[in-house]
C-alpha positions as CSV (number, residue, x, y, z in Angstrom):
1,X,36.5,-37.8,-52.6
2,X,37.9,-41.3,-53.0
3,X,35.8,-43.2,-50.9
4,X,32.9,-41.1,-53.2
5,X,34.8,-42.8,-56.1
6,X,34.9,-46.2,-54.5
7,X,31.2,-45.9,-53.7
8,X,30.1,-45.0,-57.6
9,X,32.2,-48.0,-58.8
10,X,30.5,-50.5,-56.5
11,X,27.0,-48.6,-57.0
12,X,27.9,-49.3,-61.0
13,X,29.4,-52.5,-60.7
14,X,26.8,-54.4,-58.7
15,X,23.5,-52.6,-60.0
16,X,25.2,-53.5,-63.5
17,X,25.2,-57.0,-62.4
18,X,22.4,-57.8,-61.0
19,X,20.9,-55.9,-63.8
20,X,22.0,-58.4,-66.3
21,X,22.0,-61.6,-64.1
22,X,18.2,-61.0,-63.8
23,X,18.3,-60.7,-67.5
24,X,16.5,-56.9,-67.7
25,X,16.3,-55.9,-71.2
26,X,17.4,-52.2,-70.8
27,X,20.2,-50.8,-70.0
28,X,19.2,-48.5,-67.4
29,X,21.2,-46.2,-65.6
30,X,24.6,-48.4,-65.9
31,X,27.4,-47.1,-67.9
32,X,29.2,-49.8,-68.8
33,X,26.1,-51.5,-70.0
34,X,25.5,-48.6,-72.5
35,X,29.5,-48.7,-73.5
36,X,30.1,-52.3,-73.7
37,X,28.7,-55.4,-76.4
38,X,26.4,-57.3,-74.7
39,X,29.2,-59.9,-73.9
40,X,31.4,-57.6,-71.8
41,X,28.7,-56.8,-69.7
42,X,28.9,-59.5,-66.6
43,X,32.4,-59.2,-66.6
44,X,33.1,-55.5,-67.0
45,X,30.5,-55.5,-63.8
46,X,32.7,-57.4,-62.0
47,X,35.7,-55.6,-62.8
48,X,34.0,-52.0,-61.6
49,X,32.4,-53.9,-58.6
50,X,36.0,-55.2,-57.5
51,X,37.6,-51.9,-58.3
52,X,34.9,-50.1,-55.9
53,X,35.3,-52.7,-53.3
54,X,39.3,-52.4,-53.7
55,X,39.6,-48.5,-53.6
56,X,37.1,-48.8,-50.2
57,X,39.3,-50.8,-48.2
58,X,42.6,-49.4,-49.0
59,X,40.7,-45.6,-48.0
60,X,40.1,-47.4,-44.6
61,X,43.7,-49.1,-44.3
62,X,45.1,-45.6,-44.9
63,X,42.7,-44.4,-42.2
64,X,43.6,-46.8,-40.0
65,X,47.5,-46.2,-40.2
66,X,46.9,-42.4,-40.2
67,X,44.9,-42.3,-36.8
């Protein structure tokens, strides 16, 4: 379940991204683009795309330790 959540932050965060870095005019399927002003958008991206990438390795360190 938490390596599901990790995956769905990164799968938000970076399609979010890339969505606004190649300047699409809609939204699409992005949550935070649909939540945030139009000036929160790049970083909020970042912040989910960081979160993601943060929640997947510490689900492998714990992994790791476990077995």
């Amino acid at each position: 379940m938490i390596e599901l959540i990790g995956i769905l932050l990164v799968v938000q965060g970076g399609g979010g991204l890339i969505n606004r870095l190649a300047g699409a005019g809609h939204p699409s399927w992005f949550v935070q683009l649909h939540v945030l002003p139009a000036q929160f958008h790049v970083v909020a991206s970042l912040v989910l795309l960081a979160a993601g990438v943060a929640v997947l390795f510490a689900h492998q360190a714990r992994k790791r330790r476990r077995g």
